[in-house]
C-alpha positions in Angstrom: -0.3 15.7 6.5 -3.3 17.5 4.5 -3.0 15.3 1.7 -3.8 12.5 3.6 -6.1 13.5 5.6 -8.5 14.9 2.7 -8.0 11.6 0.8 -9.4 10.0 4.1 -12.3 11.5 3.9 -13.5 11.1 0.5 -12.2 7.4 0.5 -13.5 6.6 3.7 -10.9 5.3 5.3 -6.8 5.3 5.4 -4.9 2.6 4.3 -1.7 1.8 2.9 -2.4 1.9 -1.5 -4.2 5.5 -0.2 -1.3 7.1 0.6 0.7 6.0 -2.1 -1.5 7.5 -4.3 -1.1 10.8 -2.7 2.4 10.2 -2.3 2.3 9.7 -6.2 0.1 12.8 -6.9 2.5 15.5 -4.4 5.8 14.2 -6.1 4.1 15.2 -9.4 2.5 18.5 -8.7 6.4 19.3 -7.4 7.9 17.9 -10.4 5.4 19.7 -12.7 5.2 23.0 -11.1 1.9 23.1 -10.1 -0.1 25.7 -8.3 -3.7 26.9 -8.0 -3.8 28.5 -11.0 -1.6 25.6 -13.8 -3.2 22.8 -12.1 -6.0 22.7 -14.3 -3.5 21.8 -16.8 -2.5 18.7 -15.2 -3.9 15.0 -17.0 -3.1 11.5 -15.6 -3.1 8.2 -17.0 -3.2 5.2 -14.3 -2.3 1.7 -15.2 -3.1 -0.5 -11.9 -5.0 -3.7 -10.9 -8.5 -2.5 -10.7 -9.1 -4.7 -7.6 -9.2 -3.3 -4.1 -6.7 -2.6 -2.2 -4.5 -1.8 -5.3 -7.4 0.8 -7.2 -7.8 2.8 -3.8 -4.1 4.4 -5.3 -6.9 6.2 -7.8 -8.5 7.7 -4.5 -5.4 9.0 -3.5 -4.3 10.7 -7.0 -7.9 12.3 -7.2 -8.2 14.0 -3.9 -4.9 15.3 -4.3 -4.7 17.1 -8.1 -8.3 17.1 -8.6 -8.2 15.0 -11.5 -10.8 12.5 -11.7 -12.8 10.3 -14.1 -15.8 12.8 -14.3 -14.2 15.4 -14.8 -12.1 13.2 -17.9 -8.7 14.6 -16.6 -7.7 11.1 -15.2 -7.5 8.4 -17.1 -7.8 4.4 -16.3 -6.2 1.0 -17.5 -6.2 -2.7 -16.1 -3.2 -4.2 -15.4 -2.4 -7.7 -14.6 0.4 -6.3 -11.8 2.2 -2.8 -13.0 1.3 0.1 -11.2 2.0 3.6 -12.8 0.8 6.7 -13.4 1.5 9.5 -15.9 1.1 12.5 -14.8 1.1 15.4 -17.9 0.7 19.0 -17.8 1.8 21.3 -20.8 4.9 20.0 -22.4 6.0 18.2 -19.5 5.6 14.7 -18.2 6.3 12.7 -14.9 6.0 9.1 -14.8 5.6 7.4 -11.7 5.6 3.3 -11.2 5.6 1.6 -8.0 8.6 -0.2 -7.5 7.4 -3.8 -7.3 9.2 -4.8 -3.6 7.2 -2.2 -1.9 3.6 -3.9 -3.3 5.5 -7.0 -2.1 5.8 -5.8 1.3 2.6 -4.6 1.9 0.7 -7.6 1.0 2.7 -9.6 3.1 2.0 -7.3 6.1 -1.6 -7.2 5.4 -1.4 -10.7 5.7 0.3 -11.2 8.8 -2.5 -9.0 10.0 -0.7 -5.0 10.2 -3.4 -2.6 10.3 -3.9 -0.5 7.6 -3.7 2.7 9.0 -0.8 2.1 10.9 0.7 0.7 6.9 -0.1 3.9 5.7 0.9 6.0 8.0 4.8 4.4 7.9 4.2 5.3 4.2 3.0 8.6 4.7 6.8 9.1 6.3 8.6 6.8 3.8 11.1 8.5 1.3 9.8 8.4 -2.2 12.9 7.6 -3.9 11.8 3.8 -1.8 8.7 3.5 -2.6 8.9 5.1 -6.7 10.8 4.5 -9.8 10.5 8.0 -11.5 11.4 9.0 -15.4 10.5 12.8 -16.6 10.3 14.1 -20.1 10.2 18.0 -20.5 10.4 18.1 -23.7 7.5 15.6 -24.6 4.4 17.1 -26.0 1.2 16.9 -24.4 
């Protein structure tokens, strides 16, 4: 898994929030019919805690569509819990929330001491219809 891997390394390390923000970030490239030469079209607003583990999701979104905060095409909210991202290119939009069992879960692994990469990697191989509630709009404007 590419993805992955290249979020590794400008992360630093693999862990479980990581991947799901990779995870996140494939489904909507798919979705949105992105390639090489649209993706440059592609903006994304995150709402997460912006505490570690849960902002290393932001990681996972950047490496993977190139959007990022210095660049201005990814955009960043607090939240006290919700974790979502909105994904837009053209007149299209994906969005993207976490479903609240799976951030459940992992905290309650973390806690009984699972390593992180082995977490993330049994995410890396989860179905995304588990891990995401999803709503598109085509017809939205940008």
């Amino acid at each position: 898994m590419l993805d992955v891997k290249n979020a590794e390394k400008l992360h630093g390390h693999l862990g479980p929030f990581l991947v799901i923000g990779v995870k996140m970030a494939r489904m909507a490239k798919k979705a949105l019919n992105l390639n090489q030469a649209n993706q440059w079209d592609l903006r994304v607003f995150a709402e997460l805690p912006l505490e570690t583990p849960f902002s290393c999701i932001l990681d996972g979104i950047q490496a993977t569509t190139r959007c990022t905060v210095g660049n201005r095409r990814l955009k960043i909210r607090n939240s006290n819990g919700n974790m979502t991202a909105v994904f837009k290119s053209r007149n299209k939009i994906l969005k993207v929330r976490v479903k609240p069992h799976l951030v459940k879960t992992l905290r309650q692994q973390l806690l009984e001491g699972v390593s992180n990469e082995k977490l993330a990697w049994a995410l890396a191989n989860t179905p995304e219809d588990q891990m995401f509630d999803v709503e598109t709009d085509k017809s939205a404007a940008p």
